[in-house]
N, C-alpha and C positions, 0 to 999 in steps of 0.2 A: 113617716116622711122620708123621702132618700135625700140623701146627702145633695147628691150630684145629677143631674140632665140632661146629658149632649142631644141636641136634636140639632134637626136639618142637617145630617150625614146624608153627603151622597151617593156615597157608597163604601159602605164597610164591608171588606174582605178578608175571610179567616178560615183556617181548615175548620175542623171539628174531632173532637174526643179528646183522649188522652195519652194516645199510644202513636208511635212513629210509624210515617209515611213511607211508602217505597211504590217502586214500581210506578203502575199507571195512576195509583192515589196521590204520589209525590205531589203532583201540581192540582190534587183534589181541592177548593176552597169550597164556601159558600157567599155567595154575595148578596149583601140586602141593599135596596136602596131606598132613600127617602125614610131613613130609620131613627129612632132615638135608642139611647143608652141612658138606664137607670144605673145609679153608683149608693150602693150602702155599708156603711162599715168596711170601707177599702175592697168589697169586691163587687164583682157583678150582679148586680139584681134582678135587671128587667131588660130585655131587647124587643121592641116593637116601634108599633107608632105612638104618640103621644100616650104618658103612661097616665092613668086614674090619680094614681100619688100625688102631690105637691113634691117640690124640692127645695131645700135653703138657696141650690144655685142654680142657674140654668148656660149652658152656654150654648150658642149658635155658631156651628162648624160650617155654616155658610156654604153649604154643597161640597164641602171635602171631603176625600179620601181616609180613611178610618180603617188602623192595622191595630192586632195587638201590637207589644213593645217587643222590642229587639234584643233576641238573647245572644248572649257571647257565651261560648260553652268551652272556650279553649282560649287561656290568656298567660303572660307572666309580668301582671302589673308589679307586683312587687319588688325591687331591685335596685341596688344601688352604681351610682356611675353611670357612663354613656359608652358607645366604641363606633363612633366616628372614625375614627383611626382605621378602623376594621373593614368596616364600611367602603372607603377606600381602595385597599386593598383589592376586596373580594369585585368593586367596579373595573380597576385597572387589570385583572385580572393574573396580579402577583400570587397571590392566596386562594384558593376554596374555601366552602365553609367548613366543610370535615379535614382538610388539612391545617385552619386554625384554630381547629381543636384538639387537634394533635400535636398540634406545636406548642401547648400548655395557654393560648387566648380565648379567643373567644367567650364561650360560657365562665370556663376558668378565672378569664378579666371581672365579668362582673360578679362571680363568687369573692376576688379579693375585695374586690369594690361594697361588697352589699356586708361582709362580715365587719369593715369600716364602719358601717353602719350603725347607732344606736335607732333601737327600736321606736322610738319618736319621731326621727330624723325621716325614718323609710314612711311613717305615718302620713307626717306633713309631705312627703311626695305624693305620695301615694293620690290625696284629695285629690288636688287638679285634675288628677287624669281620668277621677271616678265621675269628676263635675262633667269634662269634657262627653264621657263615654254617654253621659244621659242626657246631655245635647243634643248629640247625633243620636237616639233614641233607644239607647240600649238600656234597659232594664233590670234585669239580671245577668252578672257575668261570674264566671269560673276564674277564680285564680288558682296559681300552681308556685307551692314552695321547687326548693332545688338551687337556690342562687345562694344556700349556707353551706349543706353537705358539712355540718358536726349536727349534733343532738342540740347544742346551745342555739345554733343560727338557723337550725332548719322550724326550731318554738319560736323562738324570734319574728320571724316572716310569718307563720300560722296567727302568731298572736296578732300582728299587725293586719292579717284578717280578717281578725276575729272581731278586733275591736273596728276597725271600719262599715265591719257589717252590724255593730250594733247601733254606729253613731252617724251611717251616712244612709241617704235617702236609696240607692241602688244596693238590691240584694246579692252576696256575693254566697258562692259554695265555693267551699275550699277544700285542694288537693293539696296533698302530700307527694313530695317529687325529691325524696334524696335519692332515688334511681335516675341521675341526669346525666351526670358524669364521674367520673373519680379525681377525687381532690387530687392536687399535689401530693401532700403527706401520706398518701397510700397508693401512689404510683407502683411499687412495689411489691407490693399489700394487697390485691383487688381484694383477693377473697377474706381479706380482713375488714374493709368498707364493707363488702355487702353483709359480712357480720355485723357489722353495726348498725347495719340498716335495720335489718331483720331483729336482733336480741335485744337493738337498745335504742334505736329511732323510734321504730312503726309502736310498739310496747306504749312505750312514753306518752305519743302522740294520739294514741287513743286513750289512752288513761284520762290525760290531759282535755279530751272532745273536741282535739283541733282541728282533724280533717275528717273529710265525710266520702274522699275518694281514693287511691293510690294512682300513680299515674310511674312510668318508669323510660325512658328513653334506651330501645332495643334497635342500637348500632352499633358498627365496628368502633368509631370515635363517643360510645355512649356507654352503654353495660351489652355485653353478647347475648345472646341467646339465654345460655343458663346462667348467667348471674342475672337477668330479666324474670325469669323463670322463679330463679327462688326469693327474688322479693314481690313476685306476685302472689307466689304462694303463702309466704310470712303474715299478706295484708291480708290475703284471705281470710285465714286463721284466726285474724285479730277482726273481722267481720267488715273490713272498708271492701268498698265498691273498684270494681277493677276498671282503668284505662292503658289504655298503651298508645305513647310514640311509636306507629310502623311505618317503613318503607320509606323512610323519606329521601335519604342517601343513597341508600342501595335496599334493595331484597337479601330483609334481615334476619327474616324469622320472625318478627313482631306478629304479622297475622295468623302467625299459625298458633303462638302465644295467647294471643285474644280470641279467638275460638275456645282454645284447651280450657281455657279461663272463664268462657262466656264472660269475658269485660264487656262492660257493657255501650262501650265505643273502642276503634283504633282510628290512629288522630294520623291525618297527614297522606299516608297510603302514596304518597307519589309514583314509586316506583312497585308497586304491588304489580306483581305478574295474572296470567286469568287464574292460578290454581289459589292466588291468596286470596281473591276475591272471590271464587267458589265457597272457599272454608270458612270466611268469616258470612257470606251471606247464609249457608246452613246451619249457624248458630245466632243468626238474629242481631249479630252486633253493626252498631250505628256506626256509617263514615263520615267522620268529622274532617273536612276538607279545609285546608287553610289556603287559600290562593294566593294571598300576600307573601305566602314565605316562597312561593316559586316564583311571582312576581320580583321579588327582594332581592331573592340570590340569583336571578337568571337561572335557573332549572323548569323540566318541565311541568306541567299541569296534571293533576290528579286526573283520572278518567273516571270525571262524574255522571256522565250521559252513559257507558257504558255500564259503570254500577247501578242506574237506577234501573236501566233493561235487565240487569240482573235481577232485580227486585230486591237491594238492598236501601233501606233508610240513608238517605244522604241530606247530613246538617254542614252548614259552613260557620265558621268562624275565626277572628282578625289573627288569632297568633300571637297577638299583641305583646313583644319582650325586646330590648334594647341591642338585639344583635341580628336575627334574620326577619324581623317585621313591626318596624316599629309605628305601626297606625292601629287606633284604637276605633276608627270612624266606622260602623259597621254598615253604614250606607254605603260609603266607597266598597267596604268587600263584596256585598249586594250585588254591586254594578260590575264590579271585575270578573264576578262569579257569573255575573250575568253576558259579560263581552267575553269572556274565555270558555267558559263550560258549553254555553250555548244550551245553558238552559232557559226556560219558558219562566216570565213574571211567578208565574203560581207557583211554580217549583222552587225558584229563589227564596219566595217570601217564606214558606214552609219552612226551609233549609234554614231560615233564619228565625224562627220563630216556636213552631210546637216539635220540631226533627230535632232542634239544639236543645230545647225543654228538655227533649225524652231522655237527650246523654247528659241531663246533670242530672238525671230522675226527679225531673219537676213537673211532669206532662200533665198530672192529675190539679195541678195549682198556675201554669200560666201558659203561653205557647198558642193559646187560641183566645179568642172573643166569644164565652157561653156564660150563661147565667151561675154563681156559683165559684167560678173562678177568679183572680184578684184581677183589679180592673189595673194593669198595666197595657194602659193603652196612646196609642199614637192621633191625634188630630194633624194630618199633612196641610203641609202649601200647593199642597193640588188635587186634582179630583182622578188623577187616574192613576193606577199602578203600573201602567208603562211609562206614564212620564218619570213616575221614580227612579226609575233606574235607566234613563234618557238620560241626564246631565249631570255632571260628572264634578260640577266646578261647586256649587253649594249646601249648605246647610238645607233641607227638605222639613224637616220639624216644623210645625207648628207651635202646639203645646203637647207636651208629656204627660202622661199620669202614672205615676209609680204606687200602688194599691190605692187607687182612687184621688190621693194628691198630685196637686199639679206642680212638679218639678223643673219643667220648664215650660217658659213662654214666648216665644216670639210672634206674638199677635199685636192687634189692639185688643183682646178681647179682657 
């Protein structure tokens, strides 16, 4: 007997496989209409018309619109304090963002803020914004440590992770990111932070099974070049998955990093020239595009229409942290990516769904609608995926399913 029954979908639209899009496939979907969807043991069982099986539940999507769920592959929900103040600033146009991180704020504010922090405190923050993020239909998302930079506060934030993803309905993977900045206390010191990254962070933190990716920020206001470099190299060794912060501020060296590296995303690319986008598309790595944070700080737009003519995988995602992008709604980024890149529905949805799967290495368990995979899926308030990303002002959810559970509702049903 399955679990679960959606019928009367009017049309469900999904790529297919497991492996990331590029090029002309980017905006590849399949669309079924007039379909049902079997649900057993939290994943996918059956896609057709009316299945043979019984169900315990049946629901009637009443001719709507039917996506997988919505992955966030690039966040920094965990963090303490706010910078409103900053905010400010960087609107009146007193400040940049790379000059208020070299003036010791920005990031540096919510490292003091988040080390204030007892591990519970950041817990109970934390909820809200995981309820919110599954409202607007995100599924699984990526958090990234970085807002502790000691060995004590960077376990701290992982832990706070760890245990969110055991006890909340949305699956998180979690990076490792004391490659963000350098504290205060080793302004001095670089190359004694990034020894402690390396000899006594990344060690610890795999011993421990807190993170499953490294991620390192490769700026002038971030870590350079080679001290990027050898805390990529350190995670390697210690077997985590490689990410890299490139190009957001300037053309940093980060894509040429992520190449060397085969990480297997470089996040942001704003300012990547055509020779970084050459180097990282002949090593297969995913661009993770965050539109909000060029949105945020008034900078320009990633060249996501050019990258996908190149034939690189391009995923987007919200950015989501208290200083350059503070929206978790990944419908709204959907739509920005959609009014600024000038990409096609199918390309969007993609970018947000099995392209962002492939950079948390999740492609083979969610990112598409196929029999086998866990049924994180979306029932819309409308029947078409251009009206999706048409209006700009609401909530689009339906009801949610997070492996087959319904996490959220906004129906009668």
């Amino acid at each position: 007997m399955l679990d679960i029954v959606i019928k009367n979908i009017g049309s469900l639209v999904t790529a297919q496989g497991s492996n990331p899009l590029y090029g002309k496939n980017q905006g590849k979907v399949k669309v079924y209409n007039n379909i049902c969807i079997g649900i057993k043991n939290g994943l996918i069982e059956y896609i057709g018309e009316s299945p043979n099986e019984r169900a315990r539940k049946t629901i009637n999507a009443n001719g709507a619109l039917v996506t997988s769920g919505l992955v966030d592959c690039h966040t920094h929900f965990v963090y303490g304090g706010s910078r409103e103040d900053e905010m400010y600033d960087i609107v009146t146009g007193h400040m940049g963002y790379s000059d208020i991180i070299k003036a010791g704020y920005g990031i540096l504010s919510t490292v003091k803020d988040t080390r204030k922090q007892t591990e519970n405190a950041l817990y109970k923050k934390s909820i809200p914004i995981l309820d919110s993020m599954i409202k607007y239909g995100t599924t699984t998302v990526e958090g990234k440590s970085g807002y502790g930079l000691t060995v004590k506060d960077e376990i701290k934030i992982l832990n706070v992770m760890k245990k969110l993803n055991e006890n909340h309905k949305i699956d998180i993977v979690s990076t490792f990111m004391g490659g963000h900045v350098v504290p205060e206390e080793y302004k001095n010191d670089r190359e004694g932070y990034v020894n402690l990254i390396c000899n006594e962070m990344i060690p610890k933190i795999v011993e421990l099974g807190l993170a499953e990716f490294c991620d390192v920020f490769c700026e002038n206001c971030g870590l350079n070049m080679e001290e990027s470099h050898n805390i990529l190299d350190a995670a390697r060794k210690h077997n985590l998955k490689l990410k890299i912060h490139s190009d957001q501020l300037e053309t940093s060296g980060g894509s040429y990093l992520a190449a060397r590296f085969k990480a297997i995303s470089a996040e942001h690319l704003i300012m990547a020239d055509d020779r970084c986008i050459d180097i990282i598309k002949k090593q297969g790595v995913i661009a993770v595009l965050l539109p909000n944070a060029s949105f945020y700080l008034g900078m320009p737009y990633a060249r996501a229409r050019y990258m996908i003519e190149k034939g690189i995988p391009v995923a987007i995602a919200s950015d989501y942290n208290p200083g350059s992008s503070t929206c978790f709604n990944m419908q709204f980024i959907m739509k920005l990516a959609y009014l600024i890149y000038r990409l096609k529905p199918e390309e969007i949805l993609n970018a947000a769904t099995i392209n962002a799967a492939c950079a948390i290495d999740r492609g083979k368990e969610i990112g598409t609608i196929e029999v086998g995979k866990k049924a994180d899926i979306i029932i819309w308030n409308t029947k078409k995926l251009n009206f999706l990303l048409y209006t700009l002002d609401n909530n689009l959810c339906g009801i949610v399913f997070k492996s087959g559970e319904i996490v959220y509702n906004n129906t009668n049903i």
